[in-house]
N, C-alpha and C positions, 0 to 999 in steps of 0.2 A: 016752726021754721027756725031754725038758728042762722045767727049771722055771726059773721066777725069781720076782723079788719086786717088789710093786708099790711104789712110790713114794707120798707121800701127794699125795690127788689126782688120782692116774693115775685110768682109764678104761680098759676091757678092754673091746674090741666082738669079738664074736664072731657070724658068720654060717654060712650056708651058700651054696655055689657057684650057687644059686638068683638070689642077689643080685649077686652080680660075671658071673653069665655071661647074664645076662637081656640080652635086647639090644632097641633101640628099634625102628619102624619102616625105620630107615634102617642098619638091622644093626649098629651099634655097640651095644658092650657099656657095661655101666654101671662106668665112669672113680671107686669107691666109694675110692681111695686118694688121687687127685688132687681128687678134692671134701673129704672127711673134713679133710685138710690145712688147708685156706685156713679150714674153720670154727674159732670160737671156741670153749671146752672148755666145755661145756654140763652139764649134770644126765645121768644116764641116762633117763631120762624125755624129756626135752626133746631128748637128740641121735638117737633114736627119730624123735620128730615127725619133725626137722632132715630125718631119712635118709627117712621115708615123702615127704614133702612134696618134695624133691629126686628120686625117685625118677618118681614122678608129672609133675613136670616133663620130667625127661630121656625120655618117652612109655614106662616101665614102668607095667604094669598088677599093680597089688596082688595081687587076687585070682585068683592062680597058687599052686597046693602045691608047697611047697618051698624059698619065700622066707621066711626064718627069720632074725632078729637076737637078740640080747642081748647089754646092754650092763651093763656094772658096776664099783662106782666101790671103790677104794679105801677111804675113809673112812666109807662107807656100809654100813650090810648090805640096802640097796636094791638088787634089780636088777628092770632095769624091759628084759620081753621080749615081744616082740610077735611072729606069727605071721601075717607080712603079708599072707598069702593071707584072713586072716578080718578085716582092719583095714576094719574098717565104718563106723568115724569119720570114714575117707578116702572111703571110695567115693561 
């Protein structure tokens, strides 16, 4: 097992293979390391939305079991985790 230490600030997103291997209509997979990047460091909350609403564009469909996030921040004892398959807000 490796561990390490978060930094103040940091954010730990944690998924499942649900979300990286989801693929669109035109069979690409969902790009969650080359998107995550270019975004600005958000809330856990808000990089949620970020990743539902990005997902939905790149033609992933929420409401699949087994796309699963959480994310969580450092500084916070918030963590804000969503279980995309039931994200109703989106649908």
């Amino acid at each position: 097992m490796d561990t390490f230490a978060l930094q103040a600030d940091d954010l730990l997103l944690l998924h499942t293979d649900g979300v990286i291997e989801a693929r669109n209509s035109h069979g690409a997979c969902y790009p969650l390391t080359e998107r995550i990047a270019r975004w600005p460091q958000k809330s856990p909350p808000e990089l949620v939305d970020r990743l539902c609403v990005d997902l939905l564009d790149h033609g992933i469909a929420l409401q699949v079991p087994g796309r699963t996030v959480m994310v969580m921040c450092s500084t916070v004892t918030v963590a804000a985790a969503v279980v995309l398959a039931v994200a109703g807000r989106l649908a």
